[in-house]
C-alpha positions, 0 to 999 in steps of 0.5 A: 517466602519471598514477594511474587510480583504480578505483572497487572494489566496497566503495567504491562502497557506502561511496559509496551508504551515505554518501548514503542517510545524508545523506538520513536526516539531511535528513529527521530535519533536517526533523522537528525544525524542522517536527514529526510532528503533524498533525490526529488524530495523537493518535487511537488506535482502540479496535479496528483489526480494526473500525476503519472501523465505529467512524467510523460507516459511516452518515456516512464517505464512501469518498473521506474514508477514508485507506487503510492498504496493504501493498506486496506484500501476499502475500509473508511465505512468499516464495521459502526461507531464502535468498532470503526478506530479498530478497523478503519485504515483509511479516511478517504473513500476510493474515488478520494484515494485516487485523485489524492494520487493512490496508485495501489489499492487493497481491497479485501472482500468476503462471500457477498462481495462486501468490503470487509477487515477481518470481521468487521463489514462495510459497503459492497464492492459495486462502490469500490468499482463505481469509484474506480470507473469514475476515476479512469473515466476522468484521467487519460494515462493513470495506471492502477494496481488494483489488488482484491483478495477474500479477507481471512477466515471467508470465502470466495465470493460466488463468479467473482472473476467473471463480475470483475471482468464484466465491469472492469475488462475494457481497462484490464491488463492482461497478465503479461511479464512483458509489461514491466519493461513497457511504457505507460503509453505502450500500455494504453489504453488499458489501465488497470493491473487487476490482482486477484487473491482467492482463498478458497477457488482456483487462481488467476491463469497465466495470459489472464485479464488477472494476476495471480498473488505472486505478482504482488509480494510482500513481507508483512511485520506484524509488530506496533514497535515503529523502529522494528517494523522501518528496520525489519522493511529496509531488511526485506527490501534489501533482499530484493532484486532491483526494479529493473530485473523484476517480474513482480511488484514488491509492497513495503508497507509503512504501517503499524499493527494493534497489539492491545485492543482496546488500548491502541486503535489504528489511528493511535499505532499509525501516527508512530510511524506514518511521519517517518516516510520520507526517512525511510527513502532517505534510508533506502538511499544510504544503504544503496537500495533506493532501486529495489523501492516499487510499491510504498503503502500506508494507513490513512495516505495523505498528501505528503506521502504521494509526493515523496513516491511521486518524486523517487519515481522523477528522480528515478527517470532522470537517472538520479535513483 
């Protein structure tokens, strides 16, 4: 009777680990052959809190702006010391994000309007909006995507619609496919695109102060293999239409999902990739599709990651992209 090998726990981590390496060194492979440079790269903005001000806001369309996104935006109180590196995607609380230069928000709620991913729990939603208030009433011209979504497997919190417009409805922009084409400043004074995503209650209408889910698409990859995922995203991407014929924003998120718990935590599966931003643009550029790039996401947005959106969208007015 001949051996039967069985395939032990550790084995099979060596196995995923062997592969999230390989794919690792086809992107650093990648880097060194193409490079990470791409038109505005080298921009730095005076101030990120003001950072779409400083384009100018009489000339920058809404689709010309690269949006710098947070996935899971809410998550830096998530769940307790246990459970927090499986769920926190994020280290910055709203306020922080957002004078870091975050444009796009994910937040995701459940029936008590607590901040929530997946089962793990954090602070009410009253602190997202707080965070969000105080930023708009520091800035002048920042525009905010602010998507909130209930959380899988919970339901709708109770009025949630009209909670938000209470506190939200003097910045909300009405849905409008018309406001692709406008410029910041025709937008003004309001100042956030509030997308709302219920699971159980009836979505936003048409002419709403929301937007309903199909005004923010994406195509999620659920993998921690970094090079499937940036390749799978250029894949996705490519399939869009440019910027300047869409009535959608589209999301490519730069991130990694946990497949193994508790080998792999969300700051472990985020630094295979997260260093890999800015080749992706460059990529974006080389395969002729930097004009389909409108909302970048991220675990854990730092400085860096800002800038790179920041510059595409320079480059982009200036006609460079």
């Amino acid at each position: 009777m001949g051996n039967v090998f069985v395939s032990s726990p550790f084995n099979q981590l060596s196995q995923r680990m062997i592969s999230v390496n390989n794919e690792i060194r086809r992107l650093n492979e990648l880097e060194a052959r193409s490079g990470r440079n791409f038109p505005g790269s080298d921009h730095r903005p005076i101030d990120r809190r003001n950072w779409i001000s400083g384009l100018d806001p009489e000339k920058v369309h809404l689709n010309q702006i690269v949006w710098p996104g947070t996935h899971n935006s809410g998550s830096n109180q998530i769940g307790d010391i246990f459970t927090r590196p499986f769920g926190e995607c994020q280290s910055l609380s709203i306020y922080d994000q957002l004078v870091l230069g975050t444009r796009l928000l994910d937040v995701r709620v459940n029936q008590n309007r607590n901040i929530c991913h997946g089962p793990l729990v954090s602070y009410n939603v009253d602190v997202v909006i707080n965070d969000i208030r105080r930023f708009l009433s520091e800035t002048r011209s920042e525009i905010i995507i602010l998507e909130i979504r209930t959380e899988f497997e919970h339901s709708d919190p109770p009025e949630f619609q009209n909670y938000l417009e209470q506190q939200l409805g003097e910045y909300l922009i009405h849905q409008d496919d018309q406001v692709f084409h406008k410029t910041v400043a025709e937008i003004l004074p309001k100042r956030i695109i509030c997308i709302w995503k219920p699971r159980n209650t009836d979505p936003p209408k048409q002419r709403s102060p929301f937007w309903s889910s199909g005004y923010l698409q994406d195509d999620w990859i659920n993998t921690n293999l970094p090079a499937t995922k940036f390749e799978g995203n250029l894949q996705n991407l490519s399939q869009q239409p440019p910027v300047s014929s869409r009535g959608y924003f589209y999301r490519v998120e730069n991130t990694l999902t946990i497949q193994d718990v508790p080998f792999e935590d969300v700051p472990t599966v985020t630094s295979w990739i997260t260093g890999f931003r800015r080749l992706f643009i460059a990529q974006c550029f080389s395969r002729g599709i930097a004009n389909r790039l409108q909302v970048f996401s991220t675990d854990y947005i730092d400085e860096d990651f800002v800038d790179a959106c920041v510059g595409l969208t320079l480059a982009r007015i200036q006609g460079r992209a």
